[in-house]
C-alpha positions as CSV (number, residue, x, y, z in Angstrom):
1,X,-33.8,-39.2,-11.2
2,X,-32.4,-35.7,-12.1
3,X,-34.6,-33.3,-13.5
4,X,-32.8,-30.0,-15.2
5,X,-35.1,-27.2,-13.8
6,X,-33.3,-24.0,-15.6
7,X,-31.7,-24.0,-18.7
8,X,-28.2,-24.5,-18.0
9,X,-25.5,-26.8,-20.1
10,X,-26.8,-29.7,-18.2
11,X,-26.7,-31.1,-14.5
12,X,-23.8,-33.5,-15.5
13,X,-20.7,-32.1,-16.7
14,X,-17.1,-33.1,-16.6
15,X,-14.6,-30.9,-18.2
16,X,-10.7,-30.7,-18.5
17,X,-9.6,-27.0,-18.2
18,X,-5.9,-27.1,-17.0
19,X,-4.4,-29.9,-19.7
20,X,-4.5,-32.6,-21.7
21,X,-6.7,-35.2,-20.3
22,X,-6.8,-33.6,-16.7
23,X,-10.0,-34.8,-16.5
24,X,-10.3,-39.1,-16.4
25,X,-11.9,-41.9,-15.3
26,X,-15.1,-41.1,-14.6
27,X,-17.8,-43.4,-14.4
28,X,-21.7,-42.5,-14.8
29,X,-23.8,-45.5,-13.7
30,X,-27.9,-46.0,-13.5
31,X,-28.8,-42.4,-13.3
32,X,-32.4,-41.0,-15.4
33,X,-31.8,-37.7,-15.9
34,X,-34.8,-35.8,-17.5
35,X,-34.6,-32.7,-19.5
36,X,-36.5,-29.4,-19.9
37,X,-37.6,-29.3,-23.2
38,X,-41.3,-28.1,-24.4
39,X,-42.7,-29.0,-27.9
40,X,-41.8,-26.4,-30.2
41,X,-39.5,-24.5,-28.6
42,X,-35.9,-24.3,-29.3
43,X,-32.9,-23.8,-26.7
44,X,-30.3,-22.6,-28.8
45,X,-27.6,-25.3,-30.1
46,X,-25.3,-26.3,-27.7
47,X,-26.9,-25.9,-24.6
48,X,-28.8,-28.3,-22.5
49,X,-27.4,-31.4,-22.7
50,X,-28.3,-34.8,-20.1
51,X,-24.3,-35.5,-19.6
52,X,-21.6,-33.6,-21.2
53,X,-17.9,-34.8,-21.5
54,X,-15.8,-31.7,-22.4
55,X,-12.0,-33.1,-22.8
56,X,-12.5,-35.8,-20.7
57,X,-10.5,-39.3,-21.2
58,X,-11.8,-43.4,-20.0
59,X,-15.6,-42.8,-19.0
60,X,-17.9,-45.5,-18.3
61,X,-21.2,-44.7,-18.7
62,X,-23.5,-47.6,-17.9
63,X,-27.2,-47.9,-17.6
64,X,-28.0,-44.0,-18.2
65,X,-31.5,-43.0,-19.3
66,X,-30.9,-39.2,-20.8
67,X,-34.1,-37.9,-21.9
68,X,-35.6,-34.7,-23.4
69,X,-33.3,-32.6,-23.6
70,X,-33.2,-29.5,-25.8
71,X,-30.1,-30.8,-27.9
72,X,-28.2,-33.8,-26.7
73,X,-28.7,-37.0,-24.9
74,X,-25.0,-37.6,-24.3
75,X,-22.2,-34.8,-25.4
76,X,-18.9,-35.8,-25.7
77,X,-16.5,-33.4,-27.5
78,X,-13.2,-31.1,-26.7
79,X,-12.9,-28.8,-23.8
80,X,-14.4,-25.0,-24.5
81,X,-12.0,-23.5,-27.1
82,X,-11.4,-27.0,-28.7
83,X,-8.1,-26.8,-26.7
84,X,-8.1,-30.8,-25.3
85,X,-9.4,-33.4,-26.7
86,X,-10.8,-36.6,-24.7
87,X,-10.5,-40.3,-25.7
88,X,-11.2,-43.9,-24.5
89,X,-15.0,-44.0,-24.0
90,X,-17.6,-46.5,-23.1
91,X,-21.6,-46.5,-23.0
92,X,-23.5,-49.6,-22.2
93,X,-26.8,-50.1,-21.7
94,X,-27.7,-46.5,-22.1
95,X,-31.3,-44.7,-23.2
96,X,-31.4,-42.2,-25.0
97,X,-35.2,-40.8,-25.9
98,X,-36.8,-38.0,-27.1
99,X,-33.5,-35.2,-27.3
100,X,-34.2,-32.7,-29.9
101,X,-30.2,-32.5,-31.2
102,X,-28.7,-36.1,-31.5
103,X,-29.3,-38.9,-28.5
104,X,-25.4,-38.7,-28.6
105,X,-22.7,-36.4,-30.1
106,X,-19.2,-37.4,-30.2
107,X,-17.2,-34.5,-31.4
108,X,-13.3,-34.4,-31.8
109,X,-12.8,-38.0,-29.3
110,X,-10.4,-40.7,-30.2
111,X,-11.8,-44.6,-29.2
112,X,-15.0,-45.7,-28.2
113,X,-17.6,-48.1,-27.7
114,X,-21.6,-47.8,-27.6
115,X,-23.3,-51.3,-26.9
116,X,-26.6,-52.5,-25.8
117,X,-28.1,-48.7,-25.9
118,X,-31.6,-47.1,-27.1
119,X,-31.4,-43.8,-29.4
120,X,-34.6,-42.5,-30.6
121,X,-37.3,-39.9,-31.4
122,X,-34.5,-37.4,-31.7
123,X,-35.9,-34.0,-33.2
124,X,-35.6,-30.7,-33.6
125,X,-33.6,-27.6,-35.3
126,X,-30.5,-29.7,-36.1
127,X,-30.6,-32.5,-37.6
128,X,-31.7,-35.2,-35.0
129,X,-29.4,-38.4,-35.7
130,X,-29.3,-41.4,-33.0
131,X,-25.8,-40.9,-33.3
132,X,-23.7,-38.0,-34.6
133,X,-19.6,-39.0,-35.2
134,X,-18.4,-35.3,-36.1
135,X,-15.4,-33.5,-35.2
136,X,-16.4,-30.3,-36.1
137,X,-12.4,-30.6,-37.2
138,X,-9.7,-32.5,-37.9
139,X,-10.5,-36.3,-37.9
140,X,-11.4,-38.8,-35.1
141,X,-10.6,-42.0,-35.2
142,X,-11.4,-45.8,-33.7
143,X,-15.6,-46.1,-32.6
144,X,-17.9,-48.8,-32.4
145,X,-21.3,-48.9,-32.4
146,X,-23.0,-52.6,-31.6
147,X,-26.2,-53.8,-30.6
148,X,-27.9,-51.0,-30.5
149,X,-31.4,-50.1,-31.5
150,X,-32.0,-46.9,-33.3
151,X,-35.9,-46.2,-33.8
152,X,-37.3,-43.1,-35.3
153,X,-34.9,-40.6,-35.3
154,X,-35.4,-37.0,-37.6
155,X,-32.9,-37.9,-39.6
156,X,-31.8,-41.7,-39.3
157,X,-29.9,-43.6,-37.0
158,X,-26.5,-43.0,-37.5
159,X,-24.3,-39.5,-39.1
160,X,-20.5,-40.2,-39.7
161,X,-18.3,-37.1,-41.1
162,X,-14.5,-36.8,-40.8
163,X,-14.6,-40.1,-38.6
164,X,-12.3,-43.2,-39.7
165,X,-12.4,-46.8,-38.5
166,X,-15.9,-46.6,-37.6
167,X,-17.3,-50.5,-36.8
168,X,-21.4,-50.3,-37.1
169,X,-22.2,-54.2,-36.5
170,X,-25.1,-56.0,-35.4
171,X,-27.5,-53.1,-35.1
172,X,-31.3,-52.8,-35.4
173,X,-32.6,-49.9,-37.4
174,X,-36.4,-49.1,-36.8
175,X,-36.1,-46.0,-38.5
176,X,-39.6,-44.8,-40.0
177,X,-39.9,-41.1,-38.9
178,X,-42.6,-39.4,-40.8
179,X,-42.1,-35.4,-39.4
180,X,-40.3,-32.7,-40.4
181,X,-38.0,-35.3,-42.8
182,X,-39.9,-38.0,-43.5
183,X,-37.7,-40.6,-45.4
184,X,-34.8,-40.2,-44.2
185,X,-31.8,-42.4,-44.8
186,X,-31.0,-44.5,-41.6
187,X,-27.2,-44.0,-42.5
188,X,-25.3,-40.6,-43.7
189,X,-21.5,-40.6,-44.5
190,X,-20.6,-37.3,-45.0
């Protein structure tokens, strides 16, 4: 187990900073890392997160349990200054429970695969999908999401905007959250 006691980013964190996919193959396997949020408080958007990819190309994350944390379960998005993007990603297995952003963002990442994982009970100041497919800009491409079970989330299961070639098969939706948004759609395409 890892247990965030400040808040910083997050105790995981792989970034590229020098060029284009300097950062690859890394592999993130049976770890529970625990976060430091407290009901009704807000760490502002963007920090905190279980893992973060920042740039980062072929991960394997497999059998991660990321829960609590004040936005993210999972971040993977472009290096600081949206310089390098990162691409080739795989989750399996993974839990995400409880985050108060998304259980996992994918912003501005080519490729990927999420199978076999949790996402749920996500709320919070922003939004609080099981999974968010935004690029912030520009367009990503090439992700899919299978047998996965999405239960509860603020704001539905799944959020796709500016993402193509998105494969969403075989998926359970549980989605019955009754808070701050109750009825909301298990599946936005923005």
């Amino acid at each position: 187990d890892i247990t965030n006691h400040a808040n910083e980013e997050g105790p995981i964190q792989f970034r590229t900073y020098s060029g284009d996919g300097a950062c690859h193959d890394i592999s993130v396997c049976g770890l529970r890392i625990l976060g430091t949020r407290m009901s009704g408080s807000y760490v502002s958007d963007g920090n905190s997160f279980g893992v973060a990819f920042r740039g980062v190309r072929r991960t394997l994350v497999v059998g991660v349990k990321c829960e609590n944390w004040s936005t993210d379960g999972i971040y993977i998005g472009k290096s600081y200054s949206d310089t390098y993007s990162g691409s080739d990603h795989q989750l399996i297995g993974c839990r995400c429970e409880g985050n108060m952003r998304q259980g996992l963002s994918v912003v501005g990442n080519d490729r990927g695969v999420v199978s076999a994982c949790y996402f749920g009970n996500t709320y919070g100041s922003s939004f609080g999908h099981g999974i968010d497919l935004e690029p912030n800009s520009g367009i990503q491409y090439d992700w899919t999401i299978m047998g996965c079970y999405f239960k509860d989330n603020q704001r539905g299961a799944l959020n796709v905007i500016s993402s193509r070639r998105v494969v969403f098969h075989g998926n359970t939706l549980d989605e019955r959250y009754t808070g701050a948004t109750p009825g909301a759609g298990a599946i936005y395409i923005d």
